[in-house]
Backbone as JSON Lines, residues from 0, in Angstrom:
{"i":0,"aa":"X","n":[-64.62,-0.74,-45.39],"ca":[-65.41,0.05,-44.45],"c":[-64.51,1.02,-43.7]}
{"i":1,"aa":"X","n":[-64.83,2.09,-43.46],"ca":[-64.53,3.64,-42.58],"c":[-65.26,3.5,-41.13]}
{"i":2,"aa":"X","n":[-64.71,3.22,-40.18],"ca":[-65.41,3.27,-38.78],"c":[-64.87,4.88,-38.62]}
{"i":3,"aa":"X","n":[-66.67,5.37,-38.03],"ca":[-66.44,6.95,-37.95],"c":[-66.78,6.67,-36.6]}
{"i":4,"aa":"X","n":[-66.49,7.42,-35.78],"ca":[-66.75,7.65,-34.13],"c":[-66.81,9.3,-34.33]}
{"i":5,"aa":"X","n":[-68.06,9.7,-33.53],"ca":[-68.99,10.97,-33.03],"c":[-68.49,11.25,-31.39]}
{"i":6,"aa":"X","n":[-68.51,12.4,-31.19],"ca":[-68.28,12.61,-29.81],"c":[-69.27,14.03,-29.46]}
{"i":7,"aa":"X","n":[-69.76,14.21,-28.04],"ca":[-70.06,15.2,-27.73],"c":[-71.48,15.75,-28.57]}
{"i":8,"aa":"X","n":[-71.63,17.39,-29.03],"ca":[-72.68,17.37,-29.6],"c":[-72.71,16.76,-30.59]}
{"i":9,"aa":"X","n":[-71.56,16.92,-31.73],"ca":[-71.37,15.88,-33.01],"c":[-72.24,14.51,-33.04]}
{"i":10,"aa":"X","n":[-72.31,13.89,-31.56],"ca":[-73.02,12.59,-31.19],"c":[-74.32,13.16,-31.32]}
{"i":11,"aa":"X","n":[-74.3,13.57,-30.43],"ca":[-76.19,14.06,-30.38],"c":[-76.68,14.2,-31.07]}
{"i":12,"aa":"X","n":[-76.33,15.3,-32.0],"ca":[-76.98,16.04,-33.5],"c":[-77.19,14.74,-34.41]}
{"i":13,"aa":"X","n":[-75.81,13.71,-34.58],"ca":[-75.96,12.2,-35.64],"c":[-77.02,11.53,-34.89]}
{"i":14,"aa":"X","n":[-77.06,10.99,-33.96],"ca":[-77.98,10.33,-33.18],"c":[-77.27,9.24,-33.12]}
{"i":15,"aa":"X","n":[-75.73,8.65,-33.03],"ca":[-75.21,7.69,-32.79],"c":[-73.64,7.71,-32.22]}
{"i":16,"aa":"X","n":[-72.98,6.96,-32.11],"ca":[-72.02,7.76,-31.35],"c":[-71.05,6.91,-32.64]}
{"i":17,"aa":"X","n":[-71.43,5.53,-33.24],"ca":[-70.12,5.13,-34.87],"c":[-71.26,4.61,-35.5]}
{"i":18,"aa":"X","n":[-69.9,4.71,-36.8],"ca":[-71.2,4.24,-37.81],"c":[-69.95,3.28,-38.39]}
{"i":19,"aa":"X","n":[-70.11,2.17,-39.31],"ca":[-69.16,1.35,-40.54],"c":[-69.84,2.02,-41.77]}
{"i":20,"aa":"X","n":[-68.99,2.72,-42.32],"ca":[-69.75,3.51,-43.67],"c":[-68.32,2.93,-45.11]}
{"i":21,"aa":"X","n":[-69.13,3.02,-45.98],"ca":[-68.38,2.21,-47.06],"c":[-68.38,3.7,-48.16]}
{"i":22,"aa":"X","n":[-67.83,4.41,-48.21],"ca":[-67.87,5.8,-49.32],"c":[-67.11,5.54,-50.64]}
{"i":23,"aa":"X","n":[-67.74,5.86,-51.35],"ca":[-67.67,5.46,-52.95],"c":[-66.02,5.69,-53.35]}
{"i":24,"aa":"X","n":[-65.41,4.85,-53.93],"ca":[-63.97,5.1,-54.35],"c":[-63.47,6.18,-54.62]}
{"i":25,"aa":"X","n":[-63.85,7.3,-54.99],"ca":[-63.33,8.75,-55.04],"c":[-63.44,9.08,-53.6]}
{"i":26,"aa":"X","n":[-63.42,8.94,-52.92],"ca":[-63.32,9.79,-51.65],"c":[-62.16,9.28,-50.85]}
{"i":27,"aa":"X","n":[-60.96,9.9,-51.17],"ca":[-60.05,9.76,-50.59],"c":[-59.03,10.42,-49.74]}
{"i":28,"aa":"X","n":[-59.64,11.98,-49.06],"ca":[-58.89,12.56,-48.08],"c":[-60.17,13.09,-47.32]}
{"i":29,"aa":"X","n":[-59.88,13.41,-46.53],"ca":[-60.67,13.79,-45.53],"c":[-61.73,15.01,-45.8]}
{"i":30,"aa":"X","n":[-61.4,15.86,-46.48],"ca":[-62.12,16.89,-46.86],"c":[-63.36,16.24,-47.9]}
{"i":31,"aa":"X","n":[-62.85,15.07,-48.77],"ca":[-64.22,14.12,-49.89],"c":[-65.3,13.73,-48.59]}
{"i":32,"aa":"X","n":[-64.57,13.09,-48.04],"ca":[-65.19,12.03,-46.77],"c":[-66.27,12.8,-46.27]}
{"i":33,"aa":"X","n":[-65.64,13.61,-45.7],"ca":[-66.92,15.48,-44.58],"c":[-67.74,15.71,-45.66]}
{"i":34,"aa":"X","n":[-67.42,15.51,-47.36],"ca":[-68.31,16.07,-48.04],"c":[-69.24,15.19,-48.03]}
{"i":35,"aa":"X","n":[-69.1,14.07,-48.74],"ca":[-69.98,12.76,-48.48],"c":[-70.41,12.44,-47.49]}
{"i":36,"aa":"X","n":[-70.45,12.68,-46.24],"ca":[-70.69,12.33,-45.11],"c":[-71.86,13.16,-44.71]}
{"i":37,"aa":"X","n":[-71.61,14.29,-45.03],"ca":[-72.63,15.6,-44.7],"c":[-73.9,15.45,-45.74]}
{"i":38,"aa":"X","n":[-73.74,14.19,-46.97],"ca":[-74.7,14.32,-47.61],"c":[-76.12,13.08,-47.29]}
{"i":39,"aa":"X","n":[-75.78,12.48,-45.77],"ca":[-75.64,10.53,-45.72],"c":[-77.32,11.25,-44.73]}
{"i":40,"aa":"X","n":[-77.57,12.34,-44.35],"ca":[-78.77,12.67,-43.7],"c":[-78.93,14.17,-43.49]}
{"i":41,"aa":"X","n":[-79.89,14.49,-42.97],"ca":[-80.26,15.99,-42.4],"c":[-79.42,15.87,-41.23]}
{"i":42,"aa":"X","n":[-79.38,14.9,-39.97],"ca":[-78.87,15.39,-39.37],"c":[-77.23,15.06,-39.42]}
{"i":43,"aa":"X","n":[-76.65,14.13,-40.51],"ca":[-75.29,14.63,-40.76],"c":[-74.87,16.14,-41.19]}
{"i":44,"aa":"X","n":[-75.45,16.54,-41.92],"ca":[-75.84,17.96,-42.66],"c":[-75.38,19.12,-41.28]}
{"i":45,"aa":"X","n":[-76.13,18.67,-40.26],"ca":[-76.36,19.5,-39.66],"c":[-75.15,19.78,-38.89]}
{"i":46,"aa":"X","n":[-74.7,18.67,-38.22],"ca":[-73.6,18.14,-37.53],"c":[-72.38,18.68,-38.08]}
{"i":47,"aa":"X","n":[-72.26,18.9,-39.62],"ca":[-70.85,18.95,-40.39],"c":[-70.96,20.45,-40.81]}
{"i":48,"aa":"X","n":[-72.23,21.08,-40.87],"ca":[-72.34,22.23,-41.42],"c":[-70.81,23.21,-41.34]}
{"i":49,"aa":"X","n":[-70.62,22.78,-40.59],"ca":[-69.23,24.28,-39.95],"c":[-68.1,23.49,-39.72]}
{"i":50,"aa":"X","n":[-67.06,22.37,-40.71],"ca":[-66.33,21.72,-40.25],"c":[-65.42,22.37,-39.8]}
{"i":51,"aa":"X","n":[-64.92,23.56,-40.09],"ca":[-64.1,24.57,-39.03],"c":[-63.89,24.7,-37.76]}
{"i":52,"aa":"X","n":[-65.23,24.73,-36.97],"ca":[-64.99,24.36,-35.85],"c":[-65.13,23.29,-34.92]}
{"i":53,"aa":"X","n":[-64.63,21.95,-35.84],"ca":[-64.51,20.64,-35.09],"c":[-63.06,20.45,-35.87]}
{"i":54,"aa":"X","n":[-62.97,19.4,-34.67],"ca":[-61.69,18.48,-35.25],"c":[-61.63,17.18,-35.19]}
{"i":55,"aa":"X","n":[-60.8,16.52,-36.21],"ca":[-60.42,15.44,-36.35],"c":[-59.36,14.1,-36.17]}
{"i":56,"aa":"X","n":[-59.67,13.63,-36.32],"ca":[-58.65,12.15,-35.77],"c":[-58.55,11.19,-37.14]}
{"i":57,"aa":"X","n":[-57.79,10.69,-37.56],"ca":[-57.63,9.25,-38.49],"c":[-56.47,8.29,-38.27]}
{"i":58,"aa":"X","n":[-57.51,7.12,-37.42],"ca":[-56.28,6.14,-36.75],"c":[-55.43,6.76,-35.48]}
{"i":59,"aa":"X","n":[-56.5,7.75,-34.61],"ca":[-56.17,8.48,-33.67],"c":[-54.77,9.55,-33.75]}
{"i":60,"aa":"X","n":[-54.46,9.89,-34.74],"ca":[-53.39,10.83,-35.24],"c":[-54.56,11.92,-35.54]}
{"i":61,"aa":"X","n":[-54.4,13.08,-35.34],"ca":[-55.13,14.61,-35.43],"c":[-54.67,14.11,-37.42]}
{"i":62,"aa":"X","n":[-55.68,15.25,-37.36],"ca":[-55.9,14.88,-39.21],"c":[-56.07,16.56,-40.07]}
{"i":63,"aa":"X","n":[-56.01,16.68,-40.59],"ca":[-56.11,17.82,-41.41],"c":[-57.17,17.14,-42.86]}
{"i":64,"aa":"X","n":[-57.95,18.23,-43.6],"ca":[-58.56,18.32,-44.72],"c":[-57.82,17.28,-45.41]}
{"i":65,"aa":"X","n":[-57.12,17.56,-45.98],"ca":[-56.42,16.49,-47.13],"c":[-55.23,15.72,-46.54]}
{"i":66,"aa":"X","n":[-55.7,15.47,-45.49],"ca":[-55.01,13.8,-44.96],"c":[-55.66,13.29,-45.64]}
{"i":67,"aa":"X","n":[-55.18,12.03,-46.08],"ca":[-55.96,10.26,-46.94],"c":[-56.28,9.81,-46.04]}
{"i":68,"aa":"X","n":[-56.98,9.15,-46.63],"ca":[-58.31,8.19,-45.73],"c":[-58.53,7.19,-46.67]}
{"i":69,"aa":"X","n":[-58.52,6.12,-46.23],"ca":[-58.76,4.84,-46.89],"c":[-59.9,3.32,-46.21]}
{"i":70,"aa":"X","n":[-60.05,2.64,-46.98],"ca":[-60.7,1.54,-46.19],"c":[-60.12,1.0,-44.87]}
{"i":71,"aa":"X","n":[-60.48,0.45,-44.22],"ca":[-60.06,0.24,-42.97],"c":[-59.32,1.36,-41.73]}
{"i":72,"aa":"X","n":[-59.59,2.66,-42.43],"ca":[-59.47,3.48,-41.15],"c":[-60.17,3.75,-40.13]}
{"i":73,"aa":"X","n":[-59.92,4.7,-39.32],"ca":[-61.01,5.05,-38.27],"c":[-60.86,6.35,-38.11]}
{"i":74,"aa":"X","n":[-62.04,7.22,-38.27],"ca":[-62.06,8.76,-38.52],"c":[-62.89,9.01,-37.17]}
{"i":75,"aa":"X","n":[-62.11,9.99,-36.16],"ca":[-62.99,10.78,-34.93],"c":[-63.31,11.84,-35.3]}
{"i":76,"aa":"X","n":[-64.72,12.46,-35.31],"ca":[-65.12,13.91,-35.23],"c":[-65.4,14.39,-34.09]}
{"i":77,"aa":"X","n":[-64.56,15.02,-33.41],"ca":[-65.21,15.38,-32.35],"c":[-64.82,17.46,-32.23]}
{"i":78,"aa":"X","n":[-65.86,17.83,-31.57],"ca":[-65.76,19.69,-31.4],"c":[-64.48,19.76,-30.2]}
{"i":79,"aa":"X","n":[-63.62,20.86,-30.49],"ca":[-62.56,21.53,-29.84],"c":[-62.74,20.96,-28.49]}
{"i":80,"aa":"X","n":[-61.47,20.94,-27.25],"ca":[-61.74,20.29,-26.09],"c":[-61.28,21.37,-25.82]}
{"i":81,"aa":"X","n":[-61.9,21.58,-24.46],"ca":[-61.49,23.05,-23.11],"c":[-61.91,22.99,-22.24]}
{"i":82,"aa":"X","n":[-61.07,23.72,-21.57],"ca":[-60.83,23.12,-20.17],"c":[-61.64,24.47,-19.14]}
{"i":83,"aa":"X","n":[-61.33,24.43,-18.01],"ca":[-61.9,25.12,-17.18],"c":[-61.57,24.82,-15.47]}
């Protein structure tokens, strides 16, 4: 299992804030994962449409597209932070 944690609108739009998701053995960097992930509902779809302008976490280390990702990680999506 992949524990995903949502933050912010990312939360809203999923309608949950984690999920335990189990993604089929080919999906092994982060860029498979967003693909598969974006396919799991409409409102994942919706949420991932523009992964450009969110960012990521795996095992709380910032993550890039083709970081690996494996069972027992933990993937954060959350949109850009700013300040004010």
């Amino acid at each position: 299992m992949i524990t995903c944690l949502y933050f912010a609108w990312v939360r809203e739009r999923i309608g949950c804030d984690e999920e335990s998701l189990s993604p089929p053995s080919e999906v092994g960097n982060l860029h498979q994962f967003l693909d598969w992930l974006s396919r799991k509902s409409a409102a994942h779809a919706h949420a991932l449409s523009d992964p450009t302008i969110l960012r990521f976490a795996i095992n709380q280390d910032y993550a890039t597209m083709d970081s690996p990702i494996k069972k027992g990680d933990e993937v954060a999506i959350f949109p850009p932070v700013t300040g004010g």
